[in-house]
mmCIF file of the N, C-alpha and C atoms, coordinates in Angstrom:
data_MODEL
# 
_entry.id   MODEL 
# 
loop_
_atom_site.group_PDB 
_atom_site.id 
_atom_site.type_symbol 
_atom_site.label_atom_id 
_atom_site.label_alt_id 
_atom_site.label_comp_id 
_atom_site.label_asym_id 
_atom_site.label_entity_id 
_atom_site.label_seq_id 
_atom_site.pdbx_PDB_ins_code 
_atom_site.Cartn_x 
_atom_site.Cartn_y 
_atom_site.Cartn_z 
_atom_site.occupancy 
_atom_site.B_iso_or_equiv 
_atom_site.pdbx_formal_charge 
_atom_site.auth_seq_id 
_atom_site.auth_comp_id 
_atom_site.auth_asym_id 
_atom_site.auth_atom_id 
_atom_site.pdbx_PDB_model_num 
ATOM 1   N N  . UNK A 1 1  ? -32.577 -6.038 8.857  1.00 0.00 ? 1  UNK A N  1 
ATOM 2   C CA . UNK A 1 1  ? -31.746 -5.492 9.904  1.00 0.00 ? 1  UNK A CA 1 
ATOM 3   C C  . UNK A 1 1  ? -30.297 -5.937 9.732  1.00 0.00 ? 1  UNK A C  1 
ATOM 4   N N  . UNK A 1 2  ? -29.991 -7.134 9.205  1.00 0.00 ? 2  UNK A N  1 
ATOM 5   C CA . UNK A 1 2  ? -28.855 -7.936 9.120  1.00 0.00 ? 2  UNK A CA 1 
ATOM 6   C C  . UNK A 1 2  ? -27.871 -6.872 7.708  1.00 0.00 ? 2  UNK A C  1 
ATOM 7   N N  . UNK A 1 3  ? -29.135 -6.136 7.067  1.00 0.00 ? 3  UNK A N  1 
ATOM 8   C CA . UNK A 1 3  ? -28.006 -5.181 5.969  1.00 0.00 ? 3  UNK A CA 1 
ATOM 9   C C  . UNK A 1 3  ? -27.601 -4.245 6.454  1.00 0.00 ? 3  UNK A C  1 
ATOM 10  N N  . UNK A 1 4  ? -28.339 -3.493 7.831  1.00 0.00 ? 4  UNK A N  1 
ATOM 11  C CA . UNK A 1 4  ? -28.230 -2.172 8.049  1.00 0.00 ? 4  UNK A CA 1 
ATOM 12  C C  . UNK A 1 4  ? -26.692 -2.777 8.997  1.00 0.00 ? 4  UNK A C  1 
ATOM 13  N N  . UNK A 1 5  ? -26.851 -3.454 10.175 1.00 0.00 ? 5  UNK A N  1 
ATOM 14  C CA . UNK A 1 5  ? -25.680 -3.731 10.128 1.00 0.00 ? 5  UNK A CA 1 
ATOM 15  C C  . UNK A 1 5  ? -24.573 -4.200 9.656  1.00 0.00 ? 5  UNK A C  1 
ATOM 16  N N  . UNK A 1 6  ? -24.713 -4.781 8.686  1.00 0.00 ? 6  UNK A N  1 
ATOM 17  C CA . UNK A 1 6  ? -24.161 -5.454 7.620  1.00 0.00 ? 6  UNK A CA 1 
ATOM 18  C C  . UNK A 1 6  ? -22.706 -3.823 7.301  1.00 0.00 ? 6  UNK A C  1 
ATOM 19  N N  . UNK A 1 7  ? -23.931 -3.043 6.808  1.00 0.00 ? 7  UNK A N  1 
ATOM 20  C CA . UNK A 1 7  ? -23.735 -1.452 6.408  1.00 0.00 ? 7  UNK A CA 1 
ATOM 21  C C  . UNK A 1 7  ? -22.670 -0.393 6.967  1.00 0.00 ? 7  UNK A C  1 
ATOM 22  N N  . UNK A 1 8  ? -22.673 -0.860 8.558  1.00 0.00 ? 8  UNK A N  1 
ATOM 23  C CA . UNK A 1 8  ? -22.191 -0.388 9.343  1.00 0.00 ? 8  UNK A CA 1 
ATOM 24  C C  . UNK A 1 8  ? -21.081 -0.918 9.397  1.00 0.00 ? 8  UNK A C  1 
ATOM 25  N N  . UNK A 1 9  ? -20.614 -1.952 9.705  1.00 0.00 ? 9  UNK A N  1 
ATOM 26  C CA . UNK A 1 9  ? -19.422 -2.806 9.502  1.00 0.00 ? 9  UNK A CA 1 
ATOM 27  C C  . UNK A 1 9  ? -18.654 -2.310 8.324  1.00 0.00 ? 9  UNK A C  1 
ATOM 28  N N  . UNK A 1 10 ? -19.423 -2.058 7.271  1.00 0.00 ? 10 UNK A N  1 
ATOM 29  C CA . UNK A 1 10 ? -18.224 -2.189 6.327  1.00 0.00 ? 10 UNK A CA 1 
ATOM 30  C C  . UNK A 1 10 ? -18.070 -0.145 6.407  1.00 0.00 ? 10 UNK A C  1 
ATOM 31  N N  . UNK A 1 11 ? -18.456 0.792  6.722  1.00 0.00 ? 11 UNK A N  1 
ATOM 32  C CA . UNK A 1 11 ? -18.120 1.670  6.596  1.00 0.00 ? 11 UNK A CA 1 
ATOM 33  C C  . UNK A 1 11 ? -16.898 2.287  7.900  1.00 0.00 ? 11 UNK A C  1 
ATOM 34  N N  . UNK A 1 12 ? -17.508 1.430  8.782  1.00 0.00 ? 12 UNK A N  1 
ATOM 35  C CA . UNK A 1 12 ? -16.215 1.497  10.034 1.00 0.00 ? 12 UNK A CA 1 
ATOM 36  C C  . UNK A 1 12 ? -14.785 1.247  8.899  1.00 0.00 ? 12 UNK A C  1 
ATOM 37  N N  . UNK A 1 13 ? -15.234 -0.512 8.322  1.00 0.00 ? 13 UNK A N  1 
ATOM 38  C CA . UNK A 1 13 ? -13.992 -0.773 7.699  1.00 0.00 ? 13 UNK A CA 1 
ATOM 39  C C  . UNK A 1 13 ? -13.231 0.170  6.663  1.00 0.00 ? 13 UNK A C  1 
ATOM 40  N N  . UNK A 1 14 ? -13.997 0.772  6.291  1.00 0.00 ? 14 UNK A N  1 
ATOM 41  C CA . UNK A 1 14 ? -13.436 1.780  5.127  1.00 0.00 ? 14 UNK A CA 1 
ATOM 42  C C  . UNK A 1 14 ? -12.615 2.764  5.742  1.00 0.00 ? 14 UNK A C  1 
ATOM 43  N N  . UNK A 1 15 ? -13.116 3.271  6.551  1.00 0.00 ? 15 UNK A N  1 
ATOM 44  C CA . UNK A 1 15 ? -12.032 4.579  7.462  1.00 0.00 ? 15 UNK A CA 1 
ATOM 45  C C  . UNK A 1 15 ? -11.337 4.264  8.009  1.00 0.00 ? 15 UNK A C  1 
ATOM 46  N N  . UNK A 1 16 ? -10.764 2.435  8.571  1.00 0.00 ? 16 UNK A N  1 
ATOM 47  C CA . UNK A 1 16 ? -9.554  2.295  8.735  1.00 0.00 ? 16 UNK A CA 1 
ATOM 48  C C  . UNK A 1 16 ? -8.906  1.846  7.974  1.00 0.00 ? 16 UNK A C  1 
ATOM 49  N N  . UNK A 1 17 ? -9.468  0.898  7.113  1.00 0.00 ? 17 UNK A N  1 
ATOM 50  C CA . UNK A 1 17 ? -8.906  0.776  6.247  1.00 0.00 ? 17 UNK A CA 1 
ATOM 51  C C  . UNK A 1 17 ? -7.870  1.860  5.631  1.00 0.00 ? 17 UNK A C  1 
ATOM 52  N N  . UNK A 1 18 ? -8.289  3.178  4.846  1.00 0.00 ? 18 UNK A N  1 
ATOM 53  C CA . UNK A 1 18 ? -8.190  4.458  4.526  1.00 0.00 ? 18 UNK A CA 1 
ATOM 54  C C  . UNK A 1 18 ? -7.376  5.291  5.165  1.00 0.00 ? 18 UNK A C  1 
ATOM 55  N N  . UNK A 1 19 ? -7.395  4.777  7.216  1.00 0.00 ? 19 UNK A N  1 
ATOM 56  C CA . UNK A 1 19 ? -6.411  5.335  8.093  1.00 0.00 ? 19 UNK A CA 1 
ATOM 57  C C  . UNK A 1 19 ? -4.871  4.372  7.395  1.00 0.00 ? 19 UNK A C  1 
ATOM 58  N N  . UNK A 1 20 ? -4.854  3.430  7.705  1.00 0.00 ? 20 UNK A N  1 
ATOM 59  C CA . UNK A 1 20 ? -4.005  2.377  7.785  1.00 0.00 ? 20 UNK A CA 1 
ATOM 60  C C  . UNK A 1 20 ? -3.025  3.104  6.523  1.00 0.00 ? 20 UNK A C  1 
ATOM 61  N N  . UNK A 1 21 ? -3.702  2.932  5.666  1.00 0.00 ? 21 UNK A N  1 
ATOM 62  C CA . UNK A 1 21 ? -3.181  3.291  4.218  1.00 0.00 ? 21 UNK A CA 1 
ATOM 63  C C  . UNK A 1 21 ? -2.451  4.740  4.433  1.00 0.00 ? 21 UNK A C  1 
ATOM 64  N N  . UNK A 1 22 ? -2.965  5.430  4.867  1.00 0.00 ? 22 UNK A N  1 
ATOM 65  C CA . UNK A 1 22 ? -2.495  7.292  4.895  1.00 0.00 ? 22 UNK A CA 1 
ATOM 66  C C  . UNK A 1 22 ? -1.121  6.925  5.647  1.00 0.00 ? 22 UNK A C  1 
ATOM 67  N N  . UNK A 1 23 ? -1.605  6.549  7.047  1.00 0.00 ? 23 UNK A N  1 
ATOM 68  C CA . UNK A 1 23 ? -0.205  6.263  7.811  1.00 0.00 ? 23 UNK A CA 1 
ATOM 69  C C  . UNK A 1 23 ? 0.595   5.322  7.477  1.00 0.00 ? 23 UNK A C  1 
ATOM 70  N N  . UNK A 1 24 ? 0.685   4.132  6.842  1.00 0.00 ? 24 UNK A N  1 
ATOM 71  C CA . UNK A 1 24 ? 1.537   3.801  6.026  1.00 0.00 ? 24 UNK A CA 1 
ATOM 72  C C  . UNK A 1 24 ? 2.288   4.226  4.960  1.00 0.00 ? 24 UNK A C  1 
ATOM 73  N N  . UNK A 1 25 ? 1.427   4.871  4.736  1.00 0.00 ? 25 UNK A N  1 
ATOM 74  C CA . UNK A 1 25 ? 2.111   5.786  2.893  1.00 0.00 ? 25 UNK A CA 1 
ATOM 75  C C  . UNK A 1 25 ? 3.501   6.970  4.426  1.00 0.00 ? 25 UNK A C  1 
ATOM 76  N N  . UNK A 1 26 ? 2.390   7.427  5.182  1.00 0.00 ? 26 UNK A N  1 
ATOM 77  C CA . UNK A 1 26 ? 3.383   8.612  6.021  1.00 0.00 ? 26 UNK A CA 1 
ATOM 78  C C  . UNK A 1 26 ? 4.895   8.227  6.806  1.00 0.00 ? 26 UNK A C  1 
ATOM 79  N N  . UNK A 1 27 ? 4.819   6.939  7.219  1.00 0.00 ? 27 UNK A N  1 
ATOM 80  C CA . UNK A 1 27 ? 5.774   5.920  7.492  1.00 0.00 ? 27 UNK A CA 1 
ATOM 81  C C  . UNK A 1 27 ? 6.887   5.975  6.874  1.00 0.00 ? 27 UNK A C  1 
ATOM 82  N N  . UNK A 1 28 ? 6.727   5.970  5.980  1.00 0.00 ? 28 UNK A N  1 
ATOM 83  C CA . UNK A 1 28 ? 7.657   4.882  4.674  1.00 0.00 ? 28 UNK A CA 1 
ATOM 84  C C  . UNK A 1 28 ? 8.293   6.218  3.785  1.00 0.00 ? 28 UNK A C  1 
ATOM 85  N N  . UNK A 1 29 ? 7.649   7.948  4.410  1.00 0.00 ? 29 UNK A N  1 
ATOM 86  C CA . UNK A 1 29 ? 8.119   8.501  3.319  1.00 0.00 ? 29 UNK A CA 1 
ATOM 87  C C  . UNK A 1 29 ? 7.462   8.612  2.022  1.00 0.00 ? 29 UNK A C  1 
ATOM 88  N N  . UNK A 1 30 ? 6.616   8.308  1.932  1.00 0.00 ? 30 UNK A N  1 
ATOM 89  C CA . UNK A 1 30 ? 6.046   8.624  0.583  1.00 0.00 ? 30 UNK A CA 1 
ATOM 90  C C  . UNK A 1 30 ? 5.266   10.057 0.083  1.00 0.00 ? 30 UNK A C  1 
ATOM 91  N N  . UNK A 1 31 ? 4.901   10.162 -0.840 1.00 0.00 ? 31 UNK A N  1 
ATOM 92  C CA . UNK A 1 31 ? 4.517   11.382 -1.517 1.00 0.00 ? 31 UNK A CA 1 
ATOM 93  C C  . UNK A 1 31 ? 3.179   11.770 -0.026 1.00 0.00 ? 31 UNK A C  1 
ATOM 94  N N  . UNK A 1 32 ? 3.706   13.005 0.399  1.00 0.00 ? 32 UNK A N  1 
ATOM 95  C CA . UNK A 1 32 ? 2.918   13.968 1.070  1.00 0.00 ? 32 UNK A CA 1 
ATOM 96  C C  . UNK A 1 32 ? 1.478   14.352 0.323  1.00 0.00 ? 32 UNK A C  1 
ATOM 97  N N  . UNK A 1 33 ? 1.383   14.495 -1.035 1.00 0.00 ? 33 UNK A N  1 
ATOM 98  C CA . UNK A 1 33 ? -0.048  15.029 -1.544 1.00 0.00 ? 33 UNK A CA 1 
ATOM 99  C C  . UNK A 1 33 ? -0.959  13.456 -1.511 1.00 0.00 ? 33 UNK A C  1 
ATOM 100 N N  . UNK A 1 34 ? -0.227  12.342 -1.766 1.00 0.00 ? 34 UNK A N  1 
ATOM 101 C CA . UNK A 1 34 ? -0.702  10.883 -1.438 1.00 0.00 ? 34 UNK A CA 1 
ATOM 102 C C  . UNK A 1 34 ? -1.498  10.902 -0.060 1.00 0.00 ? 34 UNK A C  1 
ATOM 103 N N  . UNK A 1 35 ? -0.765  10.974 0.855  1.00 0.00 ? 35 UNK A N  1 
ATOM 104 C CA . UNK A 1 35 ? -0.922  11.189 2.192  1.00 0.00 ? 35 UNK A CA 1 
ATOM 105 C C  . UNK A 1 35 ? -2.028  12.159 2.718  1.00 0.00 ? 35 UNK A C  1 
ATOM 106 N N  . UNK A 1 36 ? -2.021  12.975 1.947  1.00 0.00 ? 36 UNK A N  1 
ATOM 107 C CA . UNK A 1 36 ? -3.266  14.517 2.451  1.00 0.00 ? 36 UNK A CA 1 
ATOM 108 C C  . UNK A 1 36 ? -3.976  14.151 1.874  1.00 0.00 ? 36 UNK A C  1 
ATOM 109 N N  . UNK A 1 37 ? -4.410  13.216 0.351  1.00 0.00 ? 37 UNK A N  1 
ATOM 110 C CA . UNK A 1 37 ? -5.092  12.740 -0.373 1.00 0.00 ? 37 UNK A CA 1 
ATOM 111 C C  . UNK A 1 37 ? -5.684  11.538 0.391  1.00 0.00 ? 37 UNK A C  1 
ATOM 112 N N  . UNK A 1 38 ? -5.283  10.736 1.284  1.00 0.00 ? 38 UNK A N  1 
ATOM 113 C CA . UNK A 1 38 ? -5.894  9.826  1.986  1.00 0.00 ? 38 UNK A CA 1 
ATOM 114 C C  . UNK A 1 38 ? -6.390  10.293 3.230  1.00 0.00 ? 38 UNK A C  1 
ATOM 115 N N  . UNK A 1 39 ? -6.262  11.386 4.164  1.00 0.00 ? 39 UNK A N  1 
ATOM 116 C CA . UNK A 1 39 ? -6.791  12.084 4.982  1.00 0.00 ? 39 UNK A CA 1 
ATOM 117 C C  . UNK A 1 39 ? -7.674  12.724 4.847  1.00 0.00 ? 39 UNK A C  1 
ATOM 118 N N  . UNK A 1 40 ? -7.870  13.045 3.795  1.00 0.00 ? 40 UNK A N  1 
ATOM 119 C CA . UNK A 1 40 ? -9.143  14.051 3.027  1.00 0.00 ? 40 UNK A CA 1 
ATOM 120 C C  . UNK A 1 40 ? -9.936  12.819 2.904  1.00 0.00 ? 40 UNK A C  1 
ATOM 121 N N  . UNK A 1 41 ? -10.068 11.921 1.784  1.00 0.00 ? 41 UNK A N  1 
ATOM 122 C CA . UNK A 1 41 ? -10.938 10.417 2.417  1.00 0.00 ? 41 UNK A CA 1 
ATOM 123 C C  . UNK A 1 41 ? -11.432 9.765  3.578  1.00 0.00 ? 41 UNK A C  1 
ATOM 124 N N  . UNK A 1 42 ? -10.609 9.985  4.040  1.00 0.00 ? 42 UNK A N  1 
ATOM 125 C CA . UNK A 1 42 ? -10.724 9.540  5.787  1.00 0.00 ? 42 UNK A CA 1 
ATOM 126 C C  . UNK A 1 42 ? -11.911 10.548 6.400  1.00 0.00 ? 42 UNK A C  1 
ATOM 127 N N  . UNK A 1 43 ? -11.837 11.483 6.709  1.00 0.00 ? 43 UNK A N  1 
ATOM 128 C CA . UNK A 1 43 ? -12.862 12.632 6.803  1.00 0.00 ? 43 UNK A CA 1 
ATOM 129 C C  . UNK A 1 43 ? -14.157 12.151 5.981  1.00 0.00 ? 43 UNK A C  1 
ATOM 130 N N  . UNK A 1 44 ? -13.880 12.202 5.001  1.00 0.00 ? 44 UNK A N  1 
ATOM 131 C CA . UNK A 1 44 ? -15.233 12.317 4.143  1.00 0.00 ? 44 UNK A CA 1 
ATOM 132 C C  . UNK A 1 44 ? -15.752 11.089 4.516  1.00 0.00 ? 44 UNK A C  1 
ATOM 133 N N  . UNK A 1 45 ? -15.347 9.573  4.348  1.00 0.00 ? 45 UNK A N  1 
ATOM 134 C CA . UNK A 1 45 ? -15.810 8.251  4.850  1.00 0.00 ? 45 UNK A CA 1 
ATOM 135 C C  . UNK A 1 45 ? -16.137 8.530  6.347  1.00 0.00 ? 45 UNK A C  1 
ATOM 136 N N  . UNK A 1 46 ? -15.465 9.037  7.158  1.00 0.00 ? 46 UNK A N  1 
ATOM 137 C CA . UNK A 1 46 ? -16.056 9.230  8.585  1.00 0.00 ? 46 UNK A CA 1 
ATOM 138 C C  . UNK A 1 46 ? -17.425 10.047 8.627  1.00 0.00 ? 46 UNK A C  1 
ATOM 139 N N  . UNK A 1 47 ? -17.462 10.857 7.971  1.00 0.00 ? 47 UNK A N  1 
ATOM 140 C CA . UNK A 1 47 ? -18.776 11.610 7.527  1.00 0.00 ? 47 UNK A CA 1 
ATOM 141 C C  . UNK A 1 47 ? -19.841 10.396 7.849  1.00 0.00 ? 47 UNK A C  1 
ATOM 142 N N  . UNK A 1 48 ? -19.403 9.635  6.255  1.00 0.00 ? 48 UNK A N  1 
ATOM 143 C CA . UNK A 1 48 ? -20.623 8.996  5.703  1.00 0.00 ? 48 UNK A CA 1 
ATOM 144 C C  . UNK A 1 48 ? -21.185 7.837  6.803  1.00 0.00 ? 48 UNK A C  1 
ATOM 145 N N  . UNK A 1 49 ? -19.529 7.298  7.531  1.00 0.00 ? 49 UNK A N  1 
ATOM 146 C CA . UNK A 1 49 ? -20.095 6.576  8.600  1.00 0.00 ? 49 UNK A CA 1 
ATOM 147 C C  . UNK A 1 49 ? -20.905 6.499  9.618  1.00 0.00 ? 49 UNK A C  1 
ATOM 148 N N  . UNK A 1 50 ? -20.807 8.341  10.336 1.00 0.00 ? 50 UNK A N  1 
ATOM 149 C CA . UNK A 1 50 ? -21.416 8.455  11.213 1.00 0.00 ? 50 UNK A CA 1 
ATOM 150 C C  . UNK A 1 50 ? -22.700 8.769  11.180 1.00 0.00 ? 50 UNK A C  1 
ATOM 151 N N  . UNK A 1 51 ? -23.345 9.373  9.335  1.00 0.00 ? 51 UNK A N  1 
ATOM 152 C CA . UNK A 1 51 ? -24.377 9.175  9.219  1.00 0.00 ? 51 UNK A CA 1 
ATOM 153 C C  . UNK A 1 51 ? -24.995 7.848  8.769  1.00 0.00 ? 51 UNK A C  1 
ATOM 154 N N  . UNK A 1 52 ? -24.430 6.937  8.659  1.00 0.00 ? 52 UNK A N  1 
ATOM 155 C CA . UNK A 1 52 ? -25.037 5.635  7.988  1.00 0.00 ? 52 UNK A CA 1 
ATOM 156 C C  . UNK A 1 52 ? -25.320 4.870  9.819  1.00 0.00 ? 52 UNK A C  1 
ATOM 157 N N  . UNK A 1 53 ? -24.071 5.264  10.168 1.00 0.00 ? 53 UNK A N  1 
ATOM 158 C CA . UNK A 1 53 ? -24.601 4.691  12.133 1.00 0.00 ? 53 UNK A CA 1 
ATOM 159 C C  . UNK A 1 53 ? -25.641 5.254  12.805 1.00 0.00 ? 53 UNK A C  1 
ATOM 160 N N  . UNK A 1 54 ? -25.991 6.449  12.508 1.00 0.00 ? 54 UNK A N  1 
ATOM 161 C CA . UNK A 1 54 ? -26.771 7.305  13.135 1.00 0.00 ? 54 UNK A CA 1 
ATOM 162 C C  . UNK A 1 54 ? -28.321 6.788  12.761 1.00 0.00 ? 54 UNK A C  1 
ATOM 163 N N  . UNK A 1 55 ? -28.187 6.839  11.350 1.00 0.00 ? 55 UNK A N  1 
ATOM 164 C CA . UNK A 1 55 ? -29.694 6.173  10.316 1.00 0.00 ? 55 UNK A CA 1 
ATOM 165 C C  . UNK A 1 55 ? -30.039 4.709  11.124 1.00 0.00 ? 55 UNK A C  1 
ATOM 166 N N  . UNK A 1 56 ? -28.707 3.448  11.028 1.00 0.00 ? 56 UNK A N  1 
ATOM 167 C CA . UNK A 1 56 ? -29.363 2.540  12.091 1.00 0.00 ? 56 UNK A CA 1 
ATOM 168 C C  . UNK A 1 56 ? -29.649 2.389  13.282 1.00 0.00 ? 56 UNK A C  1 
ATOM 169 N N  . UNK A 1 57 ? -29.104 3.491  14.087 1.00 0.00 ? 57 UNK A N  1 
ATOM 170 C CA . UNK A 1 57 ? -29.440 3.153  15.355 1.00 0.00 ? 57 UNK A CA 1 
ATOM 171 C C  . UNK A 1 57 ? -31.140 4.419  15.175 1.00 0.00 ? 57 UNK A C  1 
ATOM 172 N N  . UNK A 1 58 ? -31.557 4.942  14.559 1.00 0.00 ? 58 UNK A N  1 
ATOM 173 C CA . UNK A 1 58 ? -33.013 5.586  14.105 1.00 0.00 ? 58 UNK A CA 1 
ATOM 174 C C  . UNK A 1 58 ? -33.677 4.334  13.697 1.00 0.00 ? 58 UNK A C  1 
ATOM 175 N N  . UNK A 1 59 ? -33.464 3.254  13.250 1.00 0.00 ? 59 UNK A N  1 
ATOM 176 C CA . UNK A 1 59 ? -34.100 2.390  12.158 1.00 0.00 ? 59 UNK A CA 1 
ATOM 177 C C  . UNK A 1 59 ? -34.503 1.859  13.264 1.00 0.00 ? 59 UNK A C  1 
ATOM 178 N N  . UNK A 1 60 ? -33.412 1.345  14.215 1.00 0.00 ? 60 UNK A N  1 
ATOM 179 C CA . UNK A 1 60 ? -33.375 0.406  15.306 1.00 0.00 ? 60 UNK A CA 1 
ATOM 180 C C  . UNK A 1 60 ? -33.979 0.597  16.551 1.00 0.00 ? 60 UNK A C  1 
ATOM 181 N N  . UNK A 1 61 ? -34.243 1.443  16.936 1.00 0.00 ? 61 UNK A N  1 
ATOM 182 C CA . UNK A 1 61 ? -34.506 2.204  17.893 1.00 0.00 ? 61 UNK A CA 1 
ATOM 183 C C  . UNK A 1 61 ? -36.005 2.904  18.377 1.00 0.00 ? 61 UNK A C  1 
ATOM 184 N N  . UNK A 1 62 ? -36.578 3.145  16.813 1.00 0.00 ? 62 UNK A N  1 
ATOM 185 C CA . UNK A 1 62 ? -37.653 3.719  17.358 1.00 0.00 ? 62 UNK A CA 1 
ATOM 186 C C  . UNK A 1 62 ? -38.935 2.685  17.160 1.00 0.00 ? 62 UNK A C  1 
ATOM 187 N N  . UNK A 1 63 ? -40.093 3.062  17.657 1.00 0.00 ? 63 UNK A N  1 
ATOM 188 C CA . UNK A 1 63 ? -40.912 2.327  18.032 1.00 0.00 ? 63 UNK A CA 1 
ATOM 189 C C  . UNK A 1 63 ? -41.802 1.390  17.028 1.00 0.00 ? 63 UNK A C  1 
ATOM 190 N N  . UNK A 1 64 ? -42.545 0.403  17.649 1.00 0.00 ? 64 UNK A N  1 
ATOM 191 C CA . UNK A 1 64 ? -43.379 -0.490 16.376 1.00 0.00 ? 64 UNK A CA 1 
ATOM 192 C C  . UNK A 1 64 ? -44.183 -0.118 15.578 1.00 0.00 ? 64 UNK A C  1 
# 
C-alpha cells in the first residue's frame, strides 16, 4: 500500500513540477513552442495521474 501511495505522490509531483516549469519558461519570455511543449505534458501527466489515483483509491477501497 505504502507504493501505491508512494505512486501517487510522485505523479501529483510531476504535473507541478511540469506546471512550474511551463510558467516559468512563460514568465521570463521564453520560446512559446517550449512553453506549449510543457502544457501538452502537463495534460498528458494529469491524465496519467488521475488514472494512477483512481486505480488506488479501487485498490484501497474495495472489499476483503
Amino acid at each position: 500500500m505504502f507504493a501505491a501511495n508512494a505512486l501517487s505522490y510522485v505523479a501529483v509531483a510531476a504535473v507541478a513540477v511540469v506546471l512550474v516549469l511551463g510558467l516559468s519558461n512563460m514568465m521570463r519570455g521564453g520560446s512559446p513552442n517550449r512553453s506549449q511543449s510543457f502544457m501538452r505534458w502537463r495534460v498528458i501527466l494529469q491524465f496519467a495521474a488521475i488514472v494512477i489515483l483512481m486505480g488506488v483509491l479501487w485498490l484501497t477501497h474495495r472489499g476483503p
